[in-house]
C-alpha positions as CSV (number, residue, x, y, z in Angstrom):
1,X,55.9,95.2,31.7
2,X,53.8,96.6,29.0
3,X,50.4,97.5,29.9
4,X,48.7,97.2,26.2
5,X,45.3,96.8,24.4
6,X,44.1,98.6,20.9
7,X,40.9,99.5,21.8
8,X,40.5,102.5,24.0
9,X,38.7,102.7,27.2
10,X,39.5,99.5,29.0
11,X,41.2,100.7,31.8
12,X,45.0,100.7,30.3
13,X,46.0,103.6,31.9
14,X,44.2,103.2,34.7
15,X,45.4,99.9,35.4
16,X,49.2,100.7,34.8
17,X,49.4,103.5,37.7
18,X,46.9,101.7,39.9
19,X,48.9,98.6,40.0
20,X,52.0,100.5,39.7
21,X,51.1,102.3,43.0
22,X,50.2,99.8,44.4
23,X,53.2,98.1,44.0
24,X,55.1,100.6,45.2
25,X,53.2,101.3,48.7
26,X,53.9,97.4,49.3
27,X,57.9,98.4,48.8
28,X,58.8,98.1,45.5
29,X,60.6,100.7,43.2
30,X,58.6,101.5,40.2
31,X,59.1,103.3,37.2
32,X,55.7,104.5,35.1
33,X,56.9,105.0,31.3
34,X,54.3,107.1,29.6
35,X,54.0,106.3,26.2
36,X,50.9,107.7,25.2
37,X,50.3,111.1,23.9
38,X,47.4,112.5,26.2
39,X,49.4,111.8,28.9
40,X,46.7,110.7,31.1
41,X,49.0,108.6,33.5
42,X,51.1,111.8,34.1
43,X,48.4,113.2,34.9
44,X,47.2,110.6,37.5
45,X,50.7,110.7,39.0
46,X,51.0,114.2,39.5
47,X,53.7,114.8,37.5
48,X,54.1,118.1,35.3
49,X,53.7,117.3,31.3
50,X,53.1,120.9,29.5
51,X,54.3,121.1,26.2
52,X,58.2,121.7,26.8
53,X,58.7,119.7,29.4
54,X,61.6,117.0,29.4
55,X,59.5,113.8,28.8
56,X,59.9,110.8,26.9
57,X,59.8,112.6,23.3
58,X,62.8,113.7,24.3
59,X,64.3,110.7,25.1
60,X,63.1,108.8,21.9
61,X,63.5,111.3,19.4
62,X,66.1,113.9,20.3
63,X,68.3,110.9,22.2
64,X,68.8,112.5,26.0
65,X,69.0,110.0,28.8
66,X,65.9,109.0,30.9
67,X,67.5,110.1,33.9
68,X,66.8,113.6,32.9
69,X,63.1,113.2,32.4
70,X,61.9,110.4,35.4
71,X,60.6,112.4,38.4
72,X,59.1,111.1,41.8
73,X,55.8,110.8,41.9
74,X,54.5,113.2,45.5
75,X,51.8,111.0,46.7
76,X,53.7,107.4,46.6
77,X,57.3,107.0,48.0
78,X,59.3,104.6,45.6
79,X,57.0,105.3,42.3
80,X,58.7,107.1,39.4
81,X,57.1,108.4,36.3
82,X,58.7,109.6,32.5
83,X,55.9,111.7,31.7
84,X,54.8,111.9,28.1
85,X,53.8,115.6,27.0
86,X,51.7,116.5,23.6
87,X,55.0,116.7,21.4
88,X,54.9,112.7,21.9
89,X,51.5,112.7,19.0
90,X,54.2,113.4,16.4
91,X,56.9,111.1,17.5
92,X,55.2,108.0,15.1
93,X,55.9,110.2,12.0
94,X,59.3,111.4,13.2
95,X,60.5,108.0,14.3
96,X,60.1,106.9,10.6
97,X,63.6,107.9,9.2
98,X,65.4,107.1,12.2
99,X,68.1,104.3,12.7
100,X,66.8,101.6,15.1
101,X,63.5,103.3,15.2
102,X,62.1,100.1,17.2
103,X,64.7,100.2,19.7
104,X,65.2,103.8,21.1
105,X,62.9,103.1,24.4
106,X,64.5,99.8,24.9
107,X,68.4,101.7,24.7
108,X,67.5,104.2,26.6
109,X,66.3,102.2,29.3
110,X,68.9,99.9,29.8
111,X,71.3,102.5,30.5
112,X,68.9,103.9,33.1
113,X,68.9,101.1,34.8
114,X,72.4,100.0,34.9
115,X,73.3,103.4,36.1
116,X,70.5,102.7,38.9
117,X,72.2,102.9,42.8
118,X,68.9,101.9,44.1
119,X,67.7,98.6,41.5
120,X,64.2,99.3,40.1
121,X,61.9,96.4,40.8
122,X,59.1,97.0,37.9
123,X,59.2,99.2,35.0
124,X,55.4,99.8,33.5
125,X,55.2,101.2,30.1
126,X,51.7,102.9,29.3
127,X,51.0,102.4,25.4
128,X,48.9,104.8,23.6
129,X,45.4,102.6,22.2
130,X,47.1,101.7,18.7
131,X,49.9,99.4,17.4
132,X,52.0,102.4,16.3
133,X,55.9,102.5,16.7
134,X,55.0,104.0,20.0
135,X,53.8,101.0,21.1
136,X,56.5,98.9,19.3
137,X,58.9,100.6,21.1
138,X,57.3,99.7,24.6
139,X,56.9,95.6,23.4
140,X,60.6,95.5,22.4
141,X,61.6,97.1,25.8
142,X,59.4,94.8,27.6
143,X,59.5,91.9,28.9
144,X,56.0,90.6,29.3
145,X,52.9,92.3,28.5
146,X,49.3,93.0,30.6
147,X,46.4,92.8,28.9
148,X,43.8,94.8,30.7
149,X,40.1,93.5,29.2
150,X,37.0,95.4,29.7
151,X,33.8,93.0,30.7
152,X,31.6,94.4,28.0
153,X,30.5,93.3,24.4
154,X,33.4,94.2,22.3
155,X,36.1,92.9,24.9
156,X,37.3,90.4,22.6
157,X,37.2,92.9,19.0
158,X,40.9,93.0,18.1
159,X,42.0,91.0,20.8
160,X,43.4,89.0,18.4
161,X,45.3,91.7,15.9
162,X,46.7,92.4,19.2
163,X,48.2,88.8,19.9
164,X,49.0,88.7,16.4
165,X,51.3,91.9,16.2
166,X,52.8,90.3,19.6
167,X,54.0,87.6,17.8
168,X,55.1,89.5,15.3
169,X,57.3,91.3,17.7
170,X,58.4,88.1,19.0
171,X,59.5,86.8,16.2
172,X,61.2,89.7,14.9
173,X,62.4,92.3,17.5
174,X,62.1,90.5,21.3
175,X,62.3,86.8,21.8
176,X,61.7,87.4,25.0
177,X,58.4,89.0,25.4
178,X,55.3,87.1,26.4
179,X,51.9,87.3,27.2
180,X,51.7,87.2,30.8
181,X,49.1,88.7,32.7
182,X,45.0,89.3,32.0
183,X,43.1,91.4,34.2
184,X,39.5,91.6,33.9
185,X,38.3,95.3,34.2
186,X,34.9,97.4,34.4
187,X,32.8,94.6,35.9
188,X,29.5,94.8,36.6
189,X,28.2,91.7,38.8
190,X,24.7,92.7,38.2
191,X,25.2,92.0,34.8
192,X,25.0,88.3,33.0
193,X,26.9,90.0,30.3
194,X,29.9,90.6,32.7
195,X,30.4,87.0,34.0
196,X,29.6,85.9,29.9
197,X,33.0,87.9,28.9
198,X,35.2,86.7,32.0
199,X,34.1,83.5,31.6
200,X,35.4,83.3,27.4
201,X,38.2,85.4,28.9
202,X,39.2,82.8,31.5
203,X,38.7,79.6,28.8
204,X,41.0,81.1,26.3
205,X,43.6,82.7,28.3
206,X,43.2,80.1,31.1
207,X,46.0,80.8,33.9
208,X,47.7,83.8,33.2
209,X,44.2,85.6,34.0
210,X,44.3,87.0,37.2
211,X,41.5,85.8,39.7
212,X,41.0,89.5,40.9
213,X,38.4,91.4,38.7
214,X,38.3,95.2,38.8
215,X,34.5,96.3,39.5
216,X,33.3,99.9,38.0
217,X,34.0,102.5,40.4
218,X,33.6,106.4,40.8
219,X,36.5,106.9,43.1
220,X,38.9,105.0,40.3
221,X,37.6,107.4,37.6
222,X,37.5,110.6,39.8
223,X,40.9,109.8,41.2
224,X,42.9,111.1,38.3
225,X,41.1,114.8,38.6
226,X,43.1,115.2,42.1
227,X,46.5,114.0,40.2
228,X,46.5,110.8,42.4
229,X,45.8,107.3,41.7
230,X,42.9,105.4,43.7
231,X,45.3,103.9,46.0
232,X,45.6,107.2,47.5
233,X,42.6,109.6,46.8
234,X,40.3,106.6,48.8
235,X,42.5,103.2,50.1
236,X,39.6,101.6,51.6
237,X,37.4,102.3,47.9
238,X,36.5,99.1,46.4
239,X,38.4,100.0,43.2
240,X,42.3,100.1,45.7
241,X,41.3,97.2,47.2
242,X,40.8,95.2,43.7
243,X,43.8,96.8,42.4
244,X,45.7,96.0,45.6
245,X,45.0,92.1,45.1
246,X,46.0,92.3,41.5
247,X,49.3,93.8,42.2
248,X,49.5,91.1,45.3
249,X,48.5,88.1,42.9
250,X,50.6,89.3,40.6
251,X,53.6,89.3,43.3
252,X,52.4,86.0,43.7
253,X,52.6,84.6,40.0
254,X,56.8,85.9,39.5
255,X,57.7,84.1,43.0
């Protein structure tokens, strides 16, 4: 699954280890793909990311297998993270020339996987906020994509390039990918502004948004500065809990 939205600041990251986590402290084996230069979801996970370290430059650019770069997260048994370091802001220029540009993620992690002794119930790729061969190379990996939208004015600004670009890739590069999941983020029940969005949000996306809606909350955006993700800095914070029923509903929706 590939957590993706142009616009910055809508929770992307936030939502892919959140729900990843969470995920994973209900059982499952995950694997967090970082895709995104800053490395922010590295960072939330605990996981080293210095310039020089193994990541997933590596992997796309210079070919070496994802084994060598996935490490266990410390705070979550069962989550696994490919951390991206800073060498990954000049892997959309260096991709350019190569053969099968689109499909180096996608390669590298099928072999991962079939090499797997323990299966791998979710992989979450973590795009960077652009539609960049970074990014192509997480939608032709994936299999379906999650759509985090913030509740605020421009929500719906390049929603559609977005959708369009999907299609593109659909057409093109993955049959298979789709459009699966909408999760509404950064909600503000005070606000009429809040419930406006989620309600255009509901009528044009109709089921695949999810019923849970993520409110704002301190402990979500303080969480990354301990290298953990809300579900363990504060599990009773109103920020887990919403994230907890997304990943649940979300359960719910593949059964």
């Amino acid at each position: 699954m590939t957590v993706s939205n142009q616009k910055g600041g809508v929770g992307k990251t936030t939502t892919a280890v959140n729900v990843a986590a969470a995920m994973a402290l209900d059982g499952l084996r995950v694997l967090v793909i970082d895709m995104d230069p800053q490395g922010n979801a590295s960072t939330a996970l605990s996981i080293p990311h210095t310039s020089g370290t193994a990541g997933i430059y590596d992997v796309i650019i210079d070919g070496i297998p994802l084994s060598e770069v996935v490490q266990p997260c410390p705070h979550v048994p069962g989550l696994l993270c490919a951390p991206a370091t800073i060498d990954l802001a000049g892997a959309e220029i260096e991709l350019v020339p190569l053969v099968a540009r689109e499909n180096r993620l996608r390669r590298a992690l099928e072999v991962y996987l079939s090499e797997q002794d323990q299966p791998l119930d979710l992989v979450i790729i973590d795009c960077p906020p652009s539609l960049g061969l970074l990014t192509v190379n997480a939608f032709v990996a994936a299999r379906e994509v999650l759509i985090p939208i913030q509740c605020e004015y421009y929500a719906l600004e390049g929603l559609s390039q977005l959708m369009k670009n999907v299609e593109l890739i659909q057409q093109h590069l993955n049959a298979g990918l789709r459009i699966s999941t909408i999760l509404l983020t950064m909600y503000d029940g005070r606000t009429r502004l809040a419930a406006d969005v989620a309600d255009q949000v509901r009528e044009y996306f109709g089921e695949r948004v999810l019923r849970t809606v993520v409110p704002r909350s301190v402990r979500v955006s303080e969480a990354p500065s301990h290298g953990e993700t809300v579900m363990t800095h504060d599990p009773g914070s109103a920020g887990a809990l919403s994230y907890a029923e997304a990943a649940a509903e979300m359960r719910r929706q593949e059964v």
